[in-house]
mmCIF file of the N, C-alpha and C atoms, coordinates in Angstrom:
data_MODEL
# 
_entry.id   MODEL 
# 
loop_
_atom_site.group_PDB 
_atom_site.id 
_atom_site.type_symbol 
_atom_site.label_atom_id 
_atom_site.label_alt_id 
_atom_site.label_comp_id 
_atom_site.label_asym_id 
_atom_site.label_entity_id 
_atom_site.label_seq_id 
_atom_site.pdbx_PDB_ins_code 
_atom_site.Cartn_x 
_atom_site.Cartn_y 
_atom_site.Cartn_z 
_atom_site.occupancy 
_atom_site.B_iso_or_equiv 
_atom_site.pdbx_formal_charge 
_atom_site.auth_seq_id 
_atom_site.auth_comp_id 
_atom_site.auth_asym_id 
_atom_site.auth_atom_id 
_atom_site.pdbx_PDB_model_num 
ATOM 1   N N  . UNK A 1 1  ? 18.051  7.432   28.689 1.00 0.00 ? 1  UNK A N  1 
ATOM 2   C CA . UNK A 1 1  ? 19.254  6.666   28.485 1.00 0.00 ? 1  UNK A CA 1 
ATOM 3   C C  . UNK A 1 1  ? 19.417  5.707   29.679 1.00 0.00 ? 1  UNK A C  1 
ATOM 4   N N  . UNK A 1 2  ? 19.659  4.421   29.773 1.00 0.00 ? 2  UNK A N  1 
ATOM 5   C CA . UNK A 1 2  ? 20.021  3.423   30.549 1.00 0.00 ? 2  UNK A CA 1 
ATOM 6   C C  . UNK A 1 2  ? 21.330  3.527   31.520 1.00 0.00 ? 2  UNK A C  1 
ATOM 7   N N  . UNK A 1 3  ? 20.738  3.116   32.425 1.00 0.00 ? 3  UNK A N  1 
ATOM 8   C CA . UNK A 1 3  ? 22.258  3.051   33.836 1.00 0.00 ? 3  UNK A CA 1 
ATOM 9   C C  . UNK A 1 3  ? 23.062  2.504   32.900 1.00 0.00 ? 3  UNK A C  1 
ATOM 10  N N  . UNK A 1 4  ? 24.573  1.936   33.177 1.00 0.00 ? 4  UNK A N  1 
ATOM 11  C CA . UNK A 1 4  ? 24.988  1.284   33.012 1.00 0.00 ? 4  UNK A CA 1 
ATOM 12  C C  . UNK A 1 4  ? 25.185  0.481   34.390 1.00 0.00 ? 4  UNK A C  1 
ATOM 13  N N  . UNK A 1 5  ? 25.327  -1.380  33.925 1.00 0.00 ? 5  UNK A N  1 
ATOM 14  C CA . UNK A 1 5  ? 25.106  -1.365  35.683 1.00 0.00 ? 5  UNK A CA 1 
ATOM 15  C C  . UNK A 1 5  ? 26.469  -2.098  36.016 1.00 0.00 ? 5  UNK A C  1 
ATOM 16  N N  . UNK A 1 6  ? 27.006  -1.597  37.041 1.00 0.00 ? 6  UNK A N  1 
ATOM 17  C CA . UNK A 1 6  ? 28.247  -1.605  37.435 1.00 0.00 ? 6  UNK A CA 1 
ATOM 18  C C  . UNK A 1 6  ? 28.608  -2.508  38.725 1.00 0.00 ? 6  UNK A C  1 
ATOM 19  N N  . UNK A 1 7  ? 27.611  -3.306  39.210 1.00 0.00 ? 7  UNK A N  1 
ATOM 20  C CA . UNK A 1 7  ? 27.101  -4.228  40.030 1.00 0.00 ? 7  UNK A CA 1 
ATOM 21  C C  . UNK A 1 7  ? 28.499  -5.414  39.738 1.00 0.00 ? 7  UNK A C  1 
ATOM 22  N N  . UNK A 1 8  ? 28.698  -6.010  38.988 1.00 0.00 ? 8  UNK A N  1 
ATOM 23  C CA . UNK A 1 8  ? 29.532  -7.309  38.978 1.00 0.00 ? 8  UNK A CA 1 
ATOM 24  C C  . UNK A 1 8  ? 30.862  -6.698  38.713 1.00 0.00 ? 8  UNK A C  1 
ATOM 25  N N  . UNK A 1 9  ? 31.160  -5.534  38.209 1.00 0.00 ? 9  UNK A N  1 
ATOM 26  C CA . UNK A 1 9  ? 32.690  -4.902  37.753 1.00 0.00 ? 9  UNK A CA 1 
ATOM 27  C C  . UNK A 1 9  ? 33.604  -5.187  39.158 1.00 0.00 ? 9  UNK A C  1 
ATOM 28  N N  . UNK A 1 10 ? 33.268  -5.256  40.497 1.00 0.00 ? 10 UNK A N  1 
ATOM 29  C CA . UNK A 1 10 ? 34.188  -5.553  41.403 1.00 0.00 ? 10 UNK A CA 1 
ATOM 30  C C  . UNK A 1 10 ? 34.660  -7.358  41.337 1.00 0.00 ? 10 UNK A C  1 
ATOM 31  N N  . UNK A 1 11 ? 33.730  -8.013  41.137 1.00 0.00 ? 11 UNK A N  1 
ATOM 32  C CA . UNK A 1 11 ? 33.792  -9.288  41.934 1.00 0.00 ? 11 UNK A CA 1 
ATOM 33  C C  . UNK A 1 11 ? 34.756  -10.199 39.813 1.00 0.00 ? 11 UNK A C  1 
ATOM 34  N N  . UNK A 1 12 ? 34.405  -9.030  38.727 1.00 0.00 ? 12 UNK A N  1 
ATOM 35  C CA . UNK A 1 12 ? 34.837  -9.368  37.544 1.00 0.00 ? 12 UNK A CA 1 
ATOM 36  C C  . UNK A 1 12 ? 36.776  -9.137  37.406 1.00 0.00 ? 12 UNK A C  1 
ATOM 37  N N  . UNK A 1 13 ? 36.952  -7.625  38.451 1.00 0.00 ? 13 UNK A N  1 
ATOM 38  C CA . UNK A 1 13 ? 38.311  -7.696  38.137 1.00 0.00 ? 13 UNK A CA 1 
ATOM 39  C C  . UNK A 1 13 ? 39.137  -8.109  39.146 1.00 0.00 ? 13 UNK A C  1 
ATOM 40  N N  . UNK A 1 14 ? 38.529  -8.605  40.246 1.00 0.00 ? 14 UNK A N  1 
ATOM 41  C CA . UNK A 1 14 ? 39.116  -9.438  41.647 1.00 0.00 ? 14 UNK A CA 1 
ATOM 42  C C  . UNK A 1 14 ? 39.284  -10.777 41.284 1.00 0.00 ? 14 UNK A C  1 
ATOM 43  N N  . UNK A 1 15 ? 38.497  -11.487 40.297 1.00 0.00 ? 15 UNK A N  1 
ATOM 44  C CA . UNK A 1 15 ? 38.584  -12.998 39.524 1.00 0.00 ? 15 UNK A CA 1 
ATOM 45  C C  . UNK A 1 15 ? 39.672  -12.587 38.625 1.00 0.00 ? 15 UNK A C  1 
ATOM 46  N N  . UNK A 1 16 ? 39.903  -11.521 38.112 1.00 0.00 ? 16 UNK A N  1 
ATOM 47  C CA . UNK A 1 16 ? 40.971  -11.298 36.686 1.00 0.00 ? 16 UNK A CA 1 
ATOM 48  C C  . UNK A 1 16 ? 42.120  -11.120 37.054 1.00 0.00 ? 16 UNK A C  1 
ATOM 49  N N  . UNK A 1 17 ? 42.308  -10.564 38.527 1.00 0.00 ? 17 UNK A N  1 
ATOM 50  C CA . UNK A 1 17 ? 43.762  -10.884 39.130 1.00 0.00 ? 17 UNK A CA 1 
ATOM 51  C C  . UNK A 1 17 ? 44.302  -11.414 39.624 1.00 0.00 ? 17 UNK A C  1 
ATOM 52  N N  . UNK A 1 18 ? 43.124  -12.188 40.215 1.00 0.00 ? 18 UNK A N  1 
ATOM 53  C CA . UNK A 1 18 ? 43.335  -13.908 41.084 1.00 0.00 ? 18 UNK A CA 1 
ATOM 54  C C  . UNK A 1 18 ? 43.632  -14.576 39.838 1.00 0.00 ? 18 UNK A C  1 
ATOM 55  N N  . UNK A 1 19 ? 43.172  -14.641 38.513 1.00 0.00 ? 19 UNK A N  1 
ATOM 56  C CA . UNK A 1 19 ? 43.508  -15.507 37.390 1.00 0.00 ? 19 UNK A CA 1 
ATOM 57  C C  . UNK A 1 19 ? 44.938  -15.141 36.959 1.00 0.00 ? 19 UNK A C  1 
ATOM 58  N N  . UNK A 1 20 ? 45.303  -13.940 37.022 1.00 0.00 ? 20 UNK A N  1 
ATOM 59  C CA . UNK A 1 20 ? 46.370  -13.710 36.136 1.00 0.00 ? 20 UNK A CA 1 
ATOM 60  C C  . UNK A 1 20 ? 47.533  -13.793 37.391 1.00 0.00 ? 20 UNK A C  1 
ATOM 61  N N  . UNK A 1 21 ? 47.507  -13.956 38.882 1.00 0.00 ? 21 UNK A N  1 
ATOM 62  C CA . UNK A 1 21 ? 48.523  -14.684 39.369 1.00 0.00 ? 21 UNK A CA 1 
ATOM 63  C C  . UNK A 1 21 ? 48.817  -15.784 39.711 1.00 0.00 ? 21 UNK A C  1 
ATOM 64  N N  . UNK A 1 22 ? 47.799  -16.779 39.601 1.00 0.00 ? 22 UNK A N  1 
ATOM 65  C CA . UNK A 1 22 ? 47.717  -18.043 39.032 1.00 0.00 ? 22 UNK A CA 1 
ATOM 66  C C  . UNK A 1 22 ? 48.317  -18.046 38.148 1.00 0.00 ? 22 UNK A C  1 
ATOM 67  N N  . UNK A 1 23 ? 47.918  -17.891 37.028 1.00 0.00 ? 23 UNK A N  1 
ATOM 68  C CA . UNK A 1 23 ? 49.032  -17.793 35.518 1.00 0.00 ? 23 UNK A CA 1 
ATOM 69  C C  . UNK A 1 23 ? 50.140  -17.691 35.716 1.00 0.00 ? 23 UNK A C  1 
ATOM 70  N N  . UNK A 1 24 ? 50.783  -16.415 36.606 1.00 0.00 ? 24 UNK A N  1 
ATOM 71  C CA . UNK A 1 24 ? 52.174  -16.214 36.382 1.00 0.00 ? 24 UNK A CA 1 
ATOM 72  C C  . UNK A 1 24 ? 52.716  -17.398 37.743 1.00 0.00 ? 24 UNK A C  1 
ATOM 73  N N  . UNK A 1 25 ? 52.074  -17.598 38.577 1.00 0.00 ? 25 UNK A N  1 
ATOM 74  C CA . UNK A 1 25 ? 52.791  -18.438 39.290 1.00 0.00 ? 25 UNK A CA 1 
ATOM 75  C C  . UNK A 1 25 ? 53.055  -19.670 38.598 1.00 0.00 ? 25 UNK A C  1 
ATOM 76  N N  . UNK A 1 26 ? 52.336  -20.024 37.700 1.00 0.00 ? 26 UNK A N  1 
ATOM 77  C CA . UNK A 1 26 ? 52.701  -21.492 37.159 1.00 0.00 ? 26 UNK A CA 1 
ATOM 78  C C  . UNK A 1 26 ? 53.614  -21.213 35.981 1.00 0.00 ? 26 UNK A C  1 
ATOM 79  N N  . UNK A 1 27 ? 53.461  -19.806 36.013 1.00 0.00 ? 27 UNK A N  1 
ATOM 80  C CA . UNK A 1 27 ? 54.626  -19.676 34.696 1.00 0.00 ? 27 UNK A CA 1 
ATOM 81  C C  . UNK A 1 27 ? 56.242  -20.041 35.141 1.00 0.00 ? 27 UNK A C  1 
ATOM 82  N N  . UNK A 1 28 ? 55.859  -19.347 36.615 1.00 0.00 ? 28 UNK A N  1 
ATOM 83  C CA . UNK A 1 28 ? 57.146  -19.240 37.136 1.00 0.00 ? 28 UNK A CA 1 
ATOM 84  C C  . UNK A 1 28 ? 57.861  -20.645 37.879 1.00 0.00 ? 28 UNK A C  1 
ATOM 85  N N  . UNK A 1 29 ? 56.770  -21.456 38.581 1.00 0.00 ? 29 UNK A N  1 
ATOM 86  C CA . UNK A 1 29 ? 57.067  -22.871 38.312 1.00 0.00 ? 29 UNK A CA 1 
ATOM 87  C C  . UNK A 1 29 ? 57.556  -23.865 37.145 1.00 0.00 ? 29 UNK A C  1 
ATOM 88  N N  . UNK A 1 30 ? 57.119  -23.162 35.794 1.00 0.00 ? 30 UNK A N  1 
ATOM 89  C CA . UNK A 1 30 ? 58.364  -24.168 35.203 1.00 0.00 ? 30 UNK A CA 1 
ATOM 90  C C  . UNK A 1 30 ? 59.337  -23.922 34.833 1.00 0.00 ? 30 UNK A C  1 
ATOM 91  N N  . UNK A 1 31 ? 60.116  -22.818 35.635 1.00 0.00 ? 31 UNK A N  1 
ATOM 92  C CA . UNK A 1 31 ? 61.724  -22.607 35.367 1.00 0.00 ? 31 UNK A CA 1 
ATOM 93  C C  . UNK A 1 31 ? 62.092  -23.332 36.634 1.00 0.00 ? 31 UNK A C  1 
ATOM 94  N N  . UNK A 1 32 ? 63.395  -23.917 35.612 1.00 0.00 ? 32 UNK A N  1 
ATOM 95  C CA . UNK A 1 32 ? 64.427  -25.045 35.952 1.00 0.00 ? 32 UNK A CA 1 
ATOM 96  C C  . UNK A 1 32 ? 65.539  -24.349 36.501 1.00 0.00 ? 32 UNK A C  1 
ATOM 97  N N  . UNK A 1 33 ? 65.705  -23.576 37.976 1.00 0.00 ? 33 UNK A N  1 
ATOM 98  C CA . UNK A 1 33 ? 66.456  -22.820 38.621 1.00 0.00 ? 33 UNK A CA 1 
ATOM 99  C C  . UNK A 1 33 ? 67.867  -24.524 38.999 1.00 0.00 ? 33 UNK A C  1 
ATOM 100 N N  . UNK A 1 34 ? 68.772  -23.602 38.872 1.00 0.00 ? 34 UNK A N  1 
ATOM 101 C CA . UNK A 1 34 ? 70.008  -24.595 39.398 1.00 0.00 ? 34 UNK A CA 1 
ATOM 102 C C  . UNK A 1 34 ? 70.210  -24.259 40.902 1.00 0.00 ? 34 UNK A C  1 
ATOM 103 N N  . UNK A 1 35 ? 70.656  -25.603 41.255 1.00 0.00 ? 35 UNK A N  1 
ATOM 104 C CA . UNK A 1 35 ? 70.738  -25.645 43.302 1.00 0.00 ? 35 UNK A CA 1 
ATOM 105 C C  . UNK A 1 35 ? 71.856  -25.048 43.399 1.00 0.00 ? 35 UNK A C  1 
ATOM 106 N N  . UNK A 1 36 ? 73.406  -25.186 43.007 1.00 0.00 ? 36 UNK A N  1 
ATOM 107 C CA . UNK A 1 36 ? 74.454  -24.668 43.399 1.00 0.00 ? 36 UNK A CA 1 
ATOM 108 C C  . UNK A 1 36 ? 74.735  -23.555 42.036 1.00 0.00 ? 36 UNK A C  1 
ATOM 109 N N  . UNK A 1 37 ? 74.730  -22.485 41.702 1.00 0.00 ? 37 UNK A N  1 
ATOM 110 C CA . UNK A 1 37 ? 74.761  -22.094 40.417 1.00 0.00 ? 37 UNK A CA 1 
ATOM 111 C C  . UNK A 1 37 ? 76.183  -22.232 40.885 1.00 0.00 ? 37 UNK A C  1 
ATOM 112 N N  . UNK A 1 38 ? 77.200  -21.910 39.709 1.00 0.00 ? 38 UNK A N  1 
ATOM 113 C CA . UNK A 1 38 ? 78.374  -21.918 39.702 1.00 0.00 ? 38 UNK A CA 1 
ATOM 114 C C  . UNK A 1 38 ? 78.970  -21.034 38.931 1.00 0.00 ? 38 UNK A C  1 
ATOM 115 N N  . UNK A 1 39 ? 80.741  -20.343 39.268 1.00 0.00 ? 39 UNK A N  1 
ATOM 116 C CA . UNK A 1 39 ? 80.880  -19.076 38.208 1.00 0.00 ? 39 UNK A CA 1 
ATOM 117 C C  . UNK A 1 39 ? 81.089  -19.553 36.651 1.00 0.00 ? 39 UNK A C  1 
ATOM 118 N N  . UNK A 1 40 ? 81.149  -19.172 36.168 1.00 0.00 ? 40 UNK A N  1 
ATOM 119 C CA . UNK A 1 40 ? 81.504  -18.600 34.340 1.00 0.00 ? 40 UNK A CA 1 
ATOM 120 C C  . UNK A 1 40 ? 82.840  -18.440 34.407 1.00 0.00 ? 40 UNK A C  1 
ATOM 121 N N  . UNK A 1 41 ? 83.806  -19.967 33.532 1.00 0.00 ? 41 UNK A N  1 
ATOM 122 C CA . UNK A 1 41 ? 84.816  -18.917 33.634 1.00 0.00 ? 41 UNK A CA 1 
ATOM 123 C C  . UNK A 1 41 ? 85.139  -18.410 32.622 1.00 0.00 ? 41 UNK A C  1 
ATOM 124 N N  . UNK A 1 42 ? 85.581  -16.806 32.589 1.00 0.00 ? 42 UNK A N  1 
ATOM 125 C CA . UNK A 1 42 ? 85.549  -16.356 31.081 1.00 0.00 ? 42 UNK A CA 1 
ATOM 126 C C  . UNK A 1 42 ? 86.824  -16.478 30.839 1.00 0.00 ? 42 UNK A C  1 
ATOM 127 N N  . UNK A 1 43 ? 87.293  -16.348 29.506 1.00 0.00 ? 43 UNK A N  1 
ATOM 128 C CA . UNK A 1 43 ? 88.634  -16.754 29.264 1.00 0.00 ? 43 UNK A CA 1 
ATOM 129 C C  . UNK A 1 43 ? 88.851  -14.740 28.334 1.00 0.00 ? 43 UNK A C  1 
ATOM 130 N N  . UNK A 1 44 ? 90.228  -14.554 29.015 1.00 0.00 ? 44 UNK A N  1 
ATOM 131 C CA . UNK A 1 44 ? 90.331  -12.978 29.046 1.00 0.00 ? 44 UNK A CA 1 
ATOM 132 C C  . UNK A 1 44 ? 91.207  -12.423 27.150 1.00 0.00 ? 44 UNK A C  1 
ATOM 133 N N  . UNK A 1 45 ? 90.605  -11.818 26.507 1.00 0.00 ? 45 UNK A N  1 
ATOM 134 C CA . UNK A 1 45 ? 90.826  -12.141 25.335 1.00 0.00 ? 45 UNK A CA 1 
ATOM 135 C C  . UNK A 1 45 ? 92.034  -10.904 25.037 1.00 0.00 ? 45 UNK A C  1 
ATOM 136 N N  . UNK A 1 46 ? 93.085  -11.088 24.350 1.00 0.00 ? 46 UNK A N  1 
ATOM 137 C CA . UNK A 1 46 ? 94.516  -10.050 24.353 1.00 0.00 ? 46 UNK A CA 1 
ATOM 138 C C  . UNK A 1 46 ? 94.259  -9.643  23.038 1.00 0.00 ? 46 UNK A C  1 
ATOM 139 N N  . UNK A 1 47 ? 94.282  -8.627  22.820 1.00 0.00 ? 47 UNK A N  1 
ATOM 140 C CA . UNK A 1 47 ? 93.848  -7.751  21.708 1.00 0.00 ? 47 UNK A CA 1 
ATOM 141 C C  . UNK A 1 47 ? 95.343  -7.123  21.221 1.00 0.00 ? 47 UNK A C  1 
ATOM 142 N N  . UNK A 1 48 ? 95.830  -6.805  20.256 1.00 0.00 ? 48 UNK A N  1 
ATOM 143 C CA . UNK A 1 48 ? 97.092  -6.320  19.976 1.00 0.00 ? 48 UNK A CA 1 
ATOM 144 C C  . UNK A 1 48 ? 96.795  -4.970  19.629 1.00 0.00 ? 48 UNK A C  1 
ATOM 145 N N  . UNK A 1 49 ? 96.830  -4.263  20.428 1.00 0.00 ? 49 UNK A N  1 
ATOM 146 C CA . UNK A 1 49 ? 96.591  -2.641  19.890 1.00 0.00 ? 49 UNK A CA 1 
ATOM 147 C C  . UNK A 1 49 ? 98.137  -1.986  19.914 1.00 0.00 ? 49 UNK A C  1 
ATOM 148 N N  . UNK A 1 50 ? 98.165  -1.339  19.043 1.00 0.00 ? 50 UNK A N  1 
ATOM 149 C CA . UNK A 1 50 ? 98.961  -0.391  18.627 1.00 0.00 ? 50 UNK A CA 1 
ATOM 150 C C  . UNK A 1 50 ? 99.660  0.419   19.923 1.00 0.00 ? 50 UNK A C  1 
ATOM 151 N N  . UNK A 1 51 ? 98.672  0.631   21.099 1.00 0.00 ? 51 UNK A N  1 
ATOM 152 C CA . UNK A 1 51 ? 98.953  1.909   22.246 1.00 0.00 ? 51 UNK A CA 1 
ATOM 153 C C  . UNK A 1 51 ? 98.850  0.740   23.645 1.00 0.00 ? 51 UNK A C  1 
ATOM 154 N N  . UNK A 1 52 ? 98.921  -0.333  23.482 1.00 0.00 ? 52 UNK A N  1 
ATOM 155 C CA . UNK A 1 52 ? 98.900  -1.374  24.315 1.00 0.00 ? 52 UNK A CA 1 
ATOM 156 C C  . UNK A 1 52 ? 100.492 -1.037  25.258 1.00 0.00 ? 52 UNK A C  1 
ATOM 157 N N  . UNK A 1 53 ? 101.789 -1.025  24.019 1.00 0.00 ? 53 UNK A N  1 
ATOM 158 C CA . UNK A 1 53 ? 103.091 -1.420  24.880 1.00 0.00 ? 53 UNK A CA 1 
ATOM 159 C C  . UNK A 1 53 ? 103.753 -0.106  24.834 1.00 0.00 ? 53 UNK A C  1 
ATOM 160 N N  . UNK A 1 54 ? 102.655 1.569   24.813 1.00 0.00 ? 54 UNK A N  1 
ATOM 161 C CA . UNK A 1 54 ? 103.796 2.563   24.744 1.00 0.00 ? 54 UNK A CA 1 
ATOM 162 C C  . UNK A 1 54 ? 102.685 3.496   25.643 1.00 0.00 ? 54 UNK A C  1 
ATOM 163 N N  . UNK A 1 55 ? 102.953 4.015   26.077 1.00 0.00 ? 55 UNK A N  1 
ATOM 164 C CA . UNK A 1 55 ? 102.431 5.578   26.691 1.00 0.00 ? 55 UNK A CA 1 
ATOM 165 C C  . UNK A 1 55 ? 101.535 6.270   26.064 1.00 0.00 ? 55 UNK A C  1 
ATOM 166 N N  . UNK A 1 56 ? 100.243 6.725   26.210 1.00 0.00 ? 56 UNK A N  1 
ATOM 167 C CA . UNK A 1 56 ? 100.118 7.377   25.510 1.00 0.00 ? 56 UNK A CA 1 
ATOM 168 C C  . UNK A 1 56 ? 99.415  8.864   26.409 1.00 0.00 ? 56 UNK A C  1 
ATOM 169 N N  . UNK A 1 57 ? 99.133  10.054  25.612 1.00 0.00 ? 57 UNK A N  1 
ATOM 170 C CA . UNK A 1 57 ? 98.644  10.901  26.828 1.00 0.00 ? 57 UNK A CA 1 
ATOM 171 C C  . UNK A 1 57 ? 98.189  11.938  26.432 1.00 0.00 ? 57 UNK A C  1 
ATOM 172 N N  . UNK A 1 58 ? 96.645  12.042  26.791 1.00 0.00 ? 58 UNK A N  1 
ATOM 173 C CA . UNK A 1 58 ? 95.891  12.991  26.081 1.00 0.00 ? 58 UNK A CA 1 
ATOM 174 C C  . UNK A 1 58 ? 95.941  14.121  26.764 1.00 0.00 ? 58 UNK A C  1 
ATOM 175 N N  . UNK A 1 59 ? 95.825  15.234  26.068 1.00 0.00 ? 59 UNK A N  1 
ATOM 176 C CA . UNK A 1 59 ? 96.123  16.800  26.693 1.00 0.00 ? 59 UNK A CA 1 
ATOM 177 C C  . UNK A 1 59 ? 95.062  17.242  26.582 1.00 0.00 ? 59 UNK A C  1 
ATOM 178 N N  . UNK A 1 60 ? 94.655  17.864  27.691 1.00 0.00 ? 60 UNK A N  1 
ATOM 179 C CA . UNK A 1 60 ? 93.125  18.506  27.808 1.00 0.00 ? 60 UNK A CA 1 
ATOM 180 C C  . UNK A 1 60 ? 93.216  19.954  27.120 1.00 0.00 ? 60 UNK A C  1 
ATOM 181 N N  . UNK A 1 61 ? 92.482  20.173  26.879 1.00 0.00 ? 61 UNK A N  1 
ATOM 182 C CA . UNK A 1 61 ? 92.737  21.835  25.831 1.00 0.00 ? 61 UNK A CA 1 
ATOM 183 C C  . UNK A 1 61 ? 92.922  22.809  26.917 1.00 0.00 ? 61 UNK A C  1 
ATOM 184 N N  . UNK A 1 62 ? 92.053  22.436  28.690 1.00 0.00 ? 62 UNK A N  1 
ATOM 185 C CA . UNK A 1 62 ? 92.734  23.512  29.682 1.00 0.00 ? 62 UNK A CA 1 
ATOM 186 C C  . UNK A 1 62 ? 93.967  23.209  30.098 1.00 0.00 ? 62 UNK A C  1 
ATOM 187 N N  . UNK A 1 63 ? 94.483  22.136  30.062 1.00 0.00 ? 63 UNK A N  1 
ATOM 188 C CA . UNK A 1 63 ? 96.016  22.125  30.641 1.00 0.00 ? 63 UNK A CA 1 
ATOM 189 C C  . UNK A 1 63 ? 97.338  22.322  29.477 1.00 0.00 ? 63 UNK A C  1 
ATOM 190 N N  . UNK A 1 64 ? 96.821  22.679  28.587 1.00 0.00 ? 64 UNK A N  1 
ATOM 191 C CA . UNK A 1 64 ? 98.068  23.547  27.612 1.00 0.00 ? 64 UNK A CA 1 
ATOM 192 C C  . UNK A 1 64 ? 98.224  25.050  27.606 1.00 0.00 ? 64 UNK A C  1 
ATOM 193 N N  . UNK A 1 65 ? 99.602  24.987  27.721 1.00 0.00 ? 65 UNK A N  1 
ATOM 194 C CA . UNK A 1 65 ? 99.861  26.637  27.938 1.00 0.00 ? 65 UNK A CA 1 
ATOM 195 C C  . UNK A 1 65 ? 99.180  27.417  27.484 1.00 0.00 ? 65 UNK A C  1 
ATOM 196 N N  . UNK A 1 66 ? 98.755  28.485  27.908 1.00 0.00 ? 66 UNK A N  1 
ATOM 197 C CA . UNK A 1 66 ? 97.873  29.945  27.103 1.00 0.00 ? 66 UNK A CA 1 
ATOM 198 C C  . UNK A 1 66 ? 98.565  29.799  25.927 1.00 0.00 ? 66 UNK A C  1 
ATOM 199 N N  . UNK A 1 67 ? 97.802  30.625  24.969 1.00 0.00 ? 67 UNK A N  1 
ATOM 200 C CA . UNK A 1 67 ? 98.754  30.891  23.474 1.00 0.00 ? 67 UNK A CA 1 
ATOM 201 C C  . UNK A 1 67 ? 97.840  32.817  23.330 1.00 0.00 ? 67 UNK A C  1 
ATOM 202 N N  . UNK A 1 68 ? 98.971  33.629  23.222 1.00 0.00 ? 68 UNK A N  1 
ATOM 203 C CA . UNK A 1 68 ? 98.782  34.924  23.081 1.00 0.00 ? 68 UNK A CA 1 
ATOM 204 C C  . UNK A 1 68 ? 98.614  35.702  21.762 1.00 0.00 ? 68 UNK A C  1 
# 
């Protein structure tokens, strides 16, 4: 059965990662980054809920009296 010969496998995947950050560097060169970014202004949206203008108040099942 034949070697396999494993002679060029270094100098094959040292070119394949030098290629593929080349690639991503030019990928990353054509984003159009902004110089001053600036905020978002969001506009705050009022929802009419039912429990909005009253109290409301949940009881944990340990903070109600024992029941015997």
């Amino acid at each position: 059965m034949p070697q396999l010969d494993t002679s060029t496998w270094l100098i094959t995947i040292l070119s394949m990662i030098l290629t593929l950050l080349i690639v991503l560097q030019l990928k990353i060169l054509k984003f159009n980054y902004p110089l001053n970014p600036t905020l978002k202004v969001m506009n705050k949206h009022l929802y009419a809920s039912p429990w909005e203008m009253k109290w409301t108040k949940i009881y944990s099942p340990l903070s109600l009296p024992q029941q015997s």
